[in-house]
C-alpha positions, 0 to 999 in steps of 0.5 A, a space after each residue: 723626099 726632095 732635095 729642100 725637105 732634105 736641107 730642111 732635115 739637114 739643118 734641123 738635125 744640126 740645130 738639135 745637136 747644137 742646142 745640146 751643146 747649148 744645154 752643156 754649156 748651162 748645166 755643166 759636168 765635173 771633171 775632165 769630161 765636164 769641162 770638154 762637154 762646156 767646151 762643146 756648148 760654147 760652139 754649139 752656141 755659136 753654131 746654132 746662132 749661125 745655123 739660124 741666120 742660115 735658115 732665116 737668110 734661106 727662107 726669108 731673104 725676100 721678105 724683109 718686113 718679117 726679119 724687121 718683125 723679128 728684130 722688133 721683137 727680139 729688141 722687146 726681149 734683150 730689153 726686157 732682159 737688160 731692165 732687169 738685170 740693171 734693177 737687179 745690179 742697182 739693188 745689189 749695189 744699194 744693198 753692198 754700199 757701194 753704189 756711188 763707186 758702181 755709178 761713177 765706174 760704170 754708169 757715168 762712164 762713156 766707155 761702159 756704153 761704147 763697150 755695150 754699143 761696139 762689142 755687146 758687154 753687158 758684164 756691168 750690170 752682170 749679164 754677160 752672158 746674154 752677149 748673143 742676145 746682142 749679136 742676134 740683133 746686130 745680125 738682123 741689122 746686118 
């Protein structure tokens, strides 16, 4: 086996155990053991994200028109995503009352989008935790 089989291994075995992690995250323990395993998950996503750009950077570093690819289409999914995380949030508002305050607080606010642009929160429409959908794209612009 040469040494970038090797590699190749390494990483895929580091990936599987930071999906687990991911897995934690999603469908947590109770107790004391839940609550360490979801700590796990949080890193594991941060580390299978990094693991990723490792491996992306690693293999195609010379071919800049497949990250461009990628970008494109991981931009289509967290579009995709947001659209129906905002219908979503607009009929639960509509359907709470509370529409107007909703618009005023957030939609017509320029900090929402600022927040959105610089750090990735999209806690507005209720999807923070697709922030690494975000991250991702800011990382194949990077």
């Amino acid at each position: 086996m040469n040494s970038t089989n090797k590699r190749n291994h390494l990483v895929d075995a580091m990936k599987a155990i930071a999906a687990l992690g991911v897995v934690f995250v999603h469908f947590q323990f109770p107790g004391v053991i839940g609550r360490i395993f979801a700590s796990f998950g949080t890193v594991g996503v941060i580390f299978f994200f990094l693991i990723s750009g490792y491996q992306t950077y690693c293999t195609d570093s010379h071919d800049s028109g497949k990250i461009l690819r990628r970008f494109k289409r991981n931009l289509k999914l967290v579009s995709v995503a947001l659209l129906v995380y905002l219908a979503y949030s607009v009929i639960e508002q509509i359907a709470l009352g509370t529409i107007t305050a909703w618009v005023t607080n957030y939609l017509l606010n320029p900090i929402t989008y600022i927040r959105l642009l610089i750090l990735g929160d999209l806690d507005f429409i209720g999807c923070g935790h697709l922030w690494y959908m975000v991250a991702m794209l800011y990382g194949y612009l990077i």
